[in-house]
Every structure is written in structure tokens, then in C-alpha cells.
N, C-alpha and C positions, 0 to 999 in steps of 0.2 A: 504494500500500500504506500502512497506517495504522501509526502508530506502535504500539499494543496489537498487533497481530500481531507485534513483537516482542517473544519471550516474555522474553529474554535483557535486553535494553531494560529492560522493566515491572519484572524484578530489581532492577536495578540503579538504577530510580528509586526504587521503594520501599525499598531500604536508604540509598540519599543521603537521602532524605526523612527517613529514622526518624531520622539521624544530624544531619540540620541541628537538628530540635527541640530534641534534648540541646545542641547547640553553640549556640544561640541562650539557652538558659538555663544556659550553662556563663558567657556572656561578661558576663553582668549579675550572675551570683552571683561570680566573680572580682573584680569591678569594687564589689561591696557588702563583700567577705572584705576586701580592699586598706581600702578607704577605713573603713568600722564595724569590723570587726573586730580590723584588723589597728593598725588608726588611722592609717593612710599619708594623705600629703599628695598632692597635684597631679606633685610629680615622682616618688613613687614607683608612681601608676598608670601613666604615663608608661613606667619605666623595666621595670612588668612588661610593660606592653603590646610593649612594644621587645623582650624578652627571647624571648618567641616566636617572632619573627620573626627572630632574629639568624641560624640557620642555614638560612637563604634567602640571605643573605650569604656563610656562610662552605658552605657544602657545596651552590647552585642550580644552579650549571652541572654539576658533575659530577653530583648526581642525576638530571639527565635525561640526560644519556648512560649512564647505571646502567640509567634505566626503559626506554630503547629498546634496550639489551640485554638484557632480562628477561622472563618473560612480566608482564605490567601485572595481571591479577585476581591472581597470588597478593603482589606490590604491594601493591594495595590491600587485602586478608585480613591480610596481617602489620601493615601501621601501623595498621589499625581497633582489630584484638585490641591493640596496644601502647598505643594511645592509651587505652583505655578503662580499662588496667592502670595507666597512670601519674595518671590523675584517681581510680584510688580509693586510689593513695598519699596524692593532696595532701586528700584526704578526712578519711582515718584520720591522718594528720599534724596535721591541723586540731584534729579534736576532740579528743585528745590534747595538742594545746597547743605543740605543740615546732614548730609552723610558724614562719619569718621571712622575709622580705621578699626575705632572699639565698635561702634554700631556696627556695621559691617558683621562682625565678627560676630557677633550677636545674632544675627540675623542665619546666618550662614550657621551656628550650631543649630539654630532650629530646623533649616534647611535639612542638615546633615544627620538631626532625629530621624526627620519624612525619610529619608534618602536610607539610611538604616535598614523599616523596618518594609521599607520596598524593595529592597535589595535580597534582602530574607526572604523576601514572602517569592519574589521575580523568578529566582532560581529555585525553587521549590517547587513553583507554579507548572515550569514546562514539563514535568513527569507524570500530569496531571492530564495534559494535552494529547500527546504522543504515548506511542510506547515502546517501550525501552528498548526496543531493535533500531529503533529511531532516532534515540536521543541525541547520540552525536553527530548525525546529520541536521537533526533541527535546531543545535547551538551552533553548527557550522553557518547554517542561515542566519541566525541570529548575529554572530560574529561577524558575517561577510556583511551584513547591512550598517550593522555598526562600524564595521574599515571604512566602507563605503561613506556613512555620517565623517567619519574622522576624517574622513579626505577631500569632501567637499565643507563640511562645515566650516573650519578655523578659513578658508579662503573665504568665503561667505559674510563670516565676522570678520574678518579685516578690512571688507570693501565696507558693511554695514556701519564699522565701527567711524571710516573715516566719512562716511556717510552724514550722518544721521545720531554719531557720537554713542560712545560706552552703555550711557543707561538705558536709550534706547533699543540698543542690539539687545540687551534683556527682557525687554517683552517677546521676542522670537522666540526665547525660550520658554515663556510663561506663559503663550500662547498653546506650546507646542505640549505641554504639561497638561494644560486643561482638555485639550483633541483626547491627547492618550489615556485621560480619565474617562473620559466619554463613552471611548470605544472597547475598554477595558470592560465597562460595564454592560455591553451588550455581547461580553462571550458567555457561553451559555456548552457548561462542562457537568462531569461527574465529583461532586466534592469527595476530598478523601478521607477517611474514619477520623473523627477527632482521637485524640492519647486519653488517656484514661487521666483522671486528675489527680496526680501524683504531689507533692510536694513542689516548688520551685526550684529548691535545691537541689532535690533526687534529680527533677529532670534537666535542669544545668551538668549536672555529675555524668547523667548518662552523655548526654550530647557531649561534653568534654573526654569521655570514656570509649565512645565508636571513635573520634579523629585520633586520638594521641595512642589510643592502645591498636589501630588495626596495620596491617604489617606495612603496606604501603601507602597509608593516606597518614601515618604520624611522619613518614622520611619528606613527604611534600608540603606536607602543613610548614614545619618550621624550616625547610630551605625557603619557600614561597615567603615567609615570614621576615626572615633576614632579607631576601630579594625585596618587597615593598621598604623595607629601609634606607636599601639604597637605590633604589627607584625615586623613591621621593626625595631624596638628597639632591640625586642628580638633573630631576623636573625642576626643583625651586631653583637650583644653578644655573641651569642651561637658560630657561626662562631669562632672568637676572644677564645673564650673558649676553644672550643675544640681542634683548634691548640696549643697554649700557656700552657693553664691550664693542660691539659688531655694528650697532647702531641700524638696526632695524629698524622699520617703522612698523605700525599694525598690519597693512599687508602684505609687507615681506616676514612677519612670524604669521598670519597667518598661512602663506604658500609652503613655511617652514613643517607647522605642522599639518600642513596635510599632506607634507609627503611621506609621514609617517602612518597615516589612515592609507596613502596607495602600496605599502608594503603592505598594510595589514590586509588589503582588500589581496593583494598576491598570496597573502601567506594562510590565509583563512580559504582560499579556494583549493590548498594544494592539502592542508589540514587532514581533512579524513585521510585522504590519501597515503599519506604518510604515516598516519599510526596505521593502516591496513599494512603497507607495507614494511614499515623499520618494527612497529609494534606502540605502543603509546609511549611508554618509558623513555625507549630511545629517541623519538623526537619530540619529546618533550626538553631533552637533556641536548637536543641538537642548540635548541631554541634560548636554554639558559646560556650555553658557550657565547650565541651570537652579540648577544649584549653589550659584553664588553672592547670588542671591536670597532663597535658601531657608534658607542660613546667619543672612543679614540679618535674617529675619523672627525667628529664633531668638534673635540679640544685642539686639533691642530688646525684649525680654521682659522687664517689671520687677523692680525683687528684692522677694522677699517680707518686706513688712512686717506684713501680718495674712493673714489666711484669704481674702480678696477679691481682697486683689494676688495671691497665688500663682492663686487659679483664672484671673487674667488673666494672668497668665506662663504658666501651664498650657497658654492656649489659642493663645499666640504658638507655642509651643514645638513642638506639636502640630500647626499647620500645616506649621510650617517642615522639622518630619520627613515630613510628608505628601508636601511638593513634593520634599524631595530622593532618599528612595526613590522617588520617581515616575522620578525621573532615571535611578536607579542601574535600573529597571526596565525601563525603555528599551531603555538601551545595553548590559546585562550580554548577552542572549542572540544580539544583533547583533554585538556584538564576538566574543563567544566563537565564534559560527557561522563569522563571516568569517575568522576564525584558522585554523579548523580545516577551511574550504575549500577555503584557498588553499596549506597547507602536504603535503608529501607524507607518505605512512603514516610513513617511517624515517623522519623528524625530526620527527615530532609531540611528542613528549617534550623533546628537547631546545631546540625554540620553544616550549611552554609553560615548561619549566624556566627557560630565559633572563628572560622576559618576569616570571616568577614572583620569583624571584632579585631581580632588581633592583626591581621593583615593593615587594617585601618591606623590600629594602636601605634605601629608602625612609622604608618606617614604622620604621625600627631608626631612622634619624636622624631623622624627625619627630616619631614619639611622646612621645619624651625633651625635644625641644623644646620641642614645645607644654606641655609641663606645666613646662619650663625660664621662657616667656616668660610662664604665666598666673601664675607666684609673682611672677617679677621684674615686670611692667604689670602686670596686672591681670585679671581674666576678658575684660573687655568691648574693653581696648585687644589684647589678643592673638589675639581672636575676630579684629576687622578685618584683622589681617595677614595673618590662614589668608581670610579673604573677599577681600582681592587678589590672593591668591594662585588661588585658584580660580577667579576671575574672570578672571585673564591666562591658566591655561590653555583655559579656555574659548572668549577672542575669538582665540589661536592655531590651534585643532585647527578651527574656522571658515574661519579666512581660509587653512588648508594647503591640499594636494592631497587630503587623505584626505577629505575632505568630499564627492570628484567617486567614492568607492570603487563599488562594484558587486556583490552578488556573484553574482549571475550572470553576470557576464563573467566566459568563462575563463581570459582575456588579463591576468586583473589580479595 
């Protein structure tokens, strides 16, 4: 059976779809408001980027025991409509003038509550749609439309932004929020057993008990974990970089990064492929190696002294987003499949919540950092510590067990 014969399915991608566009031009016009507008330095992109992510920290485990007691599409319906409500605050906040760097921030952990427990409820949701012969084919869809958002989006916001300016490129996305609540609410599924009402604790214990105790989802929980570390290190830097250093303007970072959305759109089409062929393990471990490569090419991009060096920084900077969304194209629909294989319906929520939670916890301490070490070194010396860093998790998640995973054994 073909994934389009699920009518419920094709819902639900074309509202994730409509919704990754606006979020892909939500995170470059934030990233332009911060820095032009707002005139924020290196740690205060840093510290907004953090701010997002903080209630993945403080509320992860519990919202997946929330989502697995809930039905997941009305979930998803309530943080879409919320989300879209709080980006047409920081909107009208904006142009109005009374925005600051603490408000912001404010705004963006409420944000980052919504984004939480849709995030839980999101990847739970599509086991619900499909079945499980399917799965990895229909996160490859999912994957491939999101490359796709990521590679026309951020161009999109770069023209919007010099457009039309920062706080209006954010109703795109707050528009695109309320569509996917809309249409969210007219898929029409099989809900799955609710858990039995256990304690909070017990079922935080279990859901922390399937990731860290099963033989290959504990080796990728914490490589994954240290990788969002210095993932977000090297986003807040490179970001910082490229404005500052390189002297980009909004449409030259946003053709930046969408040429990281046209690797992923490459690397997500070749995706099943690849775990058919090398096996999931293996190229997933192809994918952690390429990272640190692709950084490199990016740190040796020269600073602009006239009009000629930047088109040569331009075109370092442009592969090197090329190679690493190729990466993240890869392993995004392989890993997500194999999560969602191997775990049973009643804890789906609370193993993504986990994995989510700490993955996030993560970029709350990396993001801050990395714009901590590119004031104190430098751009170029701070870049190579997030490039060791990416590189040591890469030749680990190789040389583990998770490299031998499967997912077609049912045994794994």
C-alpha cells in the first residue's frame, strides 16, 4: 500500500509542510531582528536561541507522559493555534518598538513550551497514520518536504526580510501555524489505547528505562546528545560569523542557508536507500563522520575585504552547508524510523519526549556557549572546538554497536 492512500497521512504532511516554511523563515528573521534590529551581539543570539529550548529542560519528561495520556491530534491543534498567536505578539511588539532582548526571550520560552509538547505529541502521531512497514518511508516524506522548506525558506526570508523588514517576515510564520492547526484538525485516525494511570514518576522511570537501558537506542540517545551540543555551538557561531565576520546581509545568509535545506533535500531522497543498502547503523555513522568536514570547509572561508573575497567566502560557505545538510538528510529519517520501530505505541511519547528533553537541554547549554567562546576566541578559534567536537562524536557513534542496528530485525 502506498503512502497517498493515506488520506489521514497526506493531512498531516501537508500541514507539517505548510508549517516548516513559516519556521524556516521564522528562524532567519529572528536571527536578523536579534542581530540588525535589535543590535544584539554573538551572546545575545546565543542566549535567544537557548531561551527556546529551555522548556525541553525544565517540562521534557513530563510532556511526554502528558502526550501519551492525551489524544496527540488535539496536541498538536492547541500548540499550532498557540504558536502562531505568540509570533504575532512578538510581531506587533516589534513594530511598536517596546520589544527587548529579555521580552523576546520571554516570549520564545512560551513559544518553546507549544513547540515541546508538539514535538512529542508530532513524532508519536505518525505511527498512528501508517504502518510500521511504512514508517521510514513516511519520515523520508516528511524529511524530504522539510529539506525542501529548508531550502527555499531562509531564501524566502531574506528577500521578505529586506522587504517588508524582520517583524513582518513573522506573521509568515504565524500565519502558516494557524493553516496547520486547521488542517491538523480535520485528520480523522484511529486513536491509540491510552497507558493505564500509573504514577508520574513510574511513568517518567519507564520512558527513561526503554531509551537508556535498550541495547541500541541508549549508544544513540547520548552520542545524539553530545552531537546537539555541539550543533548548537557551532549554529550560534557560524550564524555570528557570517553576519559580523563575512559581512553578509539577510539575503546572502538566507541563500546560505538554504543551501543546507538543498543537501538535505539530496540526502533525504537517497535516505531509505541507504539504510536498505549499508543497513541503518552504518549510514547513520556515514552521516555523523560528514559533519565535521563540512564545518571545516565553512571556517576557512575568508573574511570579506572587498566584493571578491566575500563571493569566495560565499562559495566556501555554501558548500560546506551543502555537505552538512546532506548529512543531516541522511540520518534525520533513519533515525527517526528506527525510533519509532523499535518502540511500542504506549511509550512512543515519552521516548521521543526523553530523547527530545535532553537533546534540547543540550542546545540550552550550547547555544549560550558558543556565542560565550566566539566573543571571548574569536569566530575562527571557537568554530574548531565545535569541529572537535563533532568530529569525536562522529568517530564514536562508528566505532559503537549502533552502527551493526537493523531495522528490520525484530530482535533489535
Amino acid at each position: 500500500m502506498k503512502l497517498r492512500e493515506h488520506r489521514s497521512f497526506v493531512h498531516f504532511w501537508i500541514a507539517s509542510t505548510t508549517s516548516n516554511f513559516g519556521t524556516y523563515i521564522t528562524t532567519l528573521a529572528l536571527q536578523v531582528l536579534v542581530v540588525s534590529n535589535m543590535r544584539g551581539s554573538a551572546v545575545d543570539v546565543g542566549w535567544v536561541s537557548a531561551s527556546r529550548w529551555l522548556p525541553y529542560v525544565l517540562l521534557g519528561l513530563i510532556a511526554g507522559v502528558l502526550v501519551d495520556r492525551f489524544h496527540r491530534k488535539t496536541v498538536l491543534v492547541v500548540t499550532d493555534m498557540g504558536r502562531g498567536i505568540i509570533l504575532t505578539f512578538i510581531c506587533l511588539m516589534s513594530i511598536t518598538g517596546v520589544i527587548s532582548i529579555g521580552w523576546l526571550m520571554v516570549l520564545l520560552v512560551l513559544f518553546g513550551a507549544m513547540s515541546l509538547f508538539n514535538d512529542a505529541a508530532y513524532q508519536s502521531f505518525v505511527p498512528q497514520l501508517v504502518p510500521r512497514s511504512l514508517l521510514t518511508r513516511a519520515n523520508a516524506r516528511l524529511e524530504q518536504s522539510a529539506a525542501v522548506a529548508e531550502t527555499s525558506g531562509p531564501a524566502i526570508g531574506g528577500g521578505l526580510v529586506l522587504w517588508i523588514g524582520a517583524p513582518f517576515a513573522l506573521l509568515f510564520d504565524a500565519v502558516s501555524y494557524l493553516f496547520s492547526g486547521i488542517l491538523m484538525a480535520s485528520i480523522k485516525h484511529q486513536p491509540s489505547k491510552k497507558v493505564k494511570a500509573d504514577s508520574l514518576g513510574q511513568q517518567i522511570k519507564e520512558g527513561l528505562q526503554w531509551v537508556y537501558q535498550h541495547q541500541y537506542l541508549r549508544t544513540l540517545a547520548l552520542n545524539t546528545h553530545a552531537w546537539f551540543l555541539f550543533h548548537s555551538m557551532t549554529m550560534t557561531i557560524l550564524i555570528s560569523f557570517f553576519l559580523m565576520e563575512l559581512g553578509f546581509d539577510a539575503s546572502y545568509l538566507g541563500y546560505v542557508l538554504a543551501a543546507a535545506g538543498v543537501g538535505a533535500v539530496a540526502g533525504t531522497s537517497l535516505s531509505t536507500r541507504a539504510g536498505e543498502r549499508f543497513g541503518v547503523g552504518r549510514a547513520m555513522a556515514f552521516s555523523r563522520i560528514l559533519y565535521g568536514p563540512a564545518v571545516i570547509l565553512m571556517a576557512l572561508a575568508p573574511a570579506a575585504n572587498n566584493s571578491d573575497s566575500q563571493y569566495i567566502a560565499l562559495i566556501f560557505v555554501i558548500v560546506g552547508q551543502l555537505f552538512y545538510g546532506f548529512a543531516m538528510g541522511i540520518e534525520g529519517p533513519l533515525e527517526m524510523g528506527y525510533r519509532q520501530y523499535v518502540t511500542p505505541s504506549h511509550l512512543q511519547g515519552r521516548m521521543n519526549a526523553t530523547l527530545r528533553s535532553i537533546n534540547r537541554s543540550a542546545v540550552v547549554i550550547g547555544a549560550p556557549l558558543g556565542g560565550t567562546l566566539a566573543e571571548g576566541l574569536g569566530f575562527i578559534k571557537s568554530l574548531w572546538i565545535s569541529i572537535a567536537g563533532l568530529t569525536l562524536c562522529g568517530l564514536w557513534f562508528s566505532l559503537s554497536s549502533m552502527r551493526k542496528a537493523q531495522i528490520e530485525d525484530d530482535e533489535i
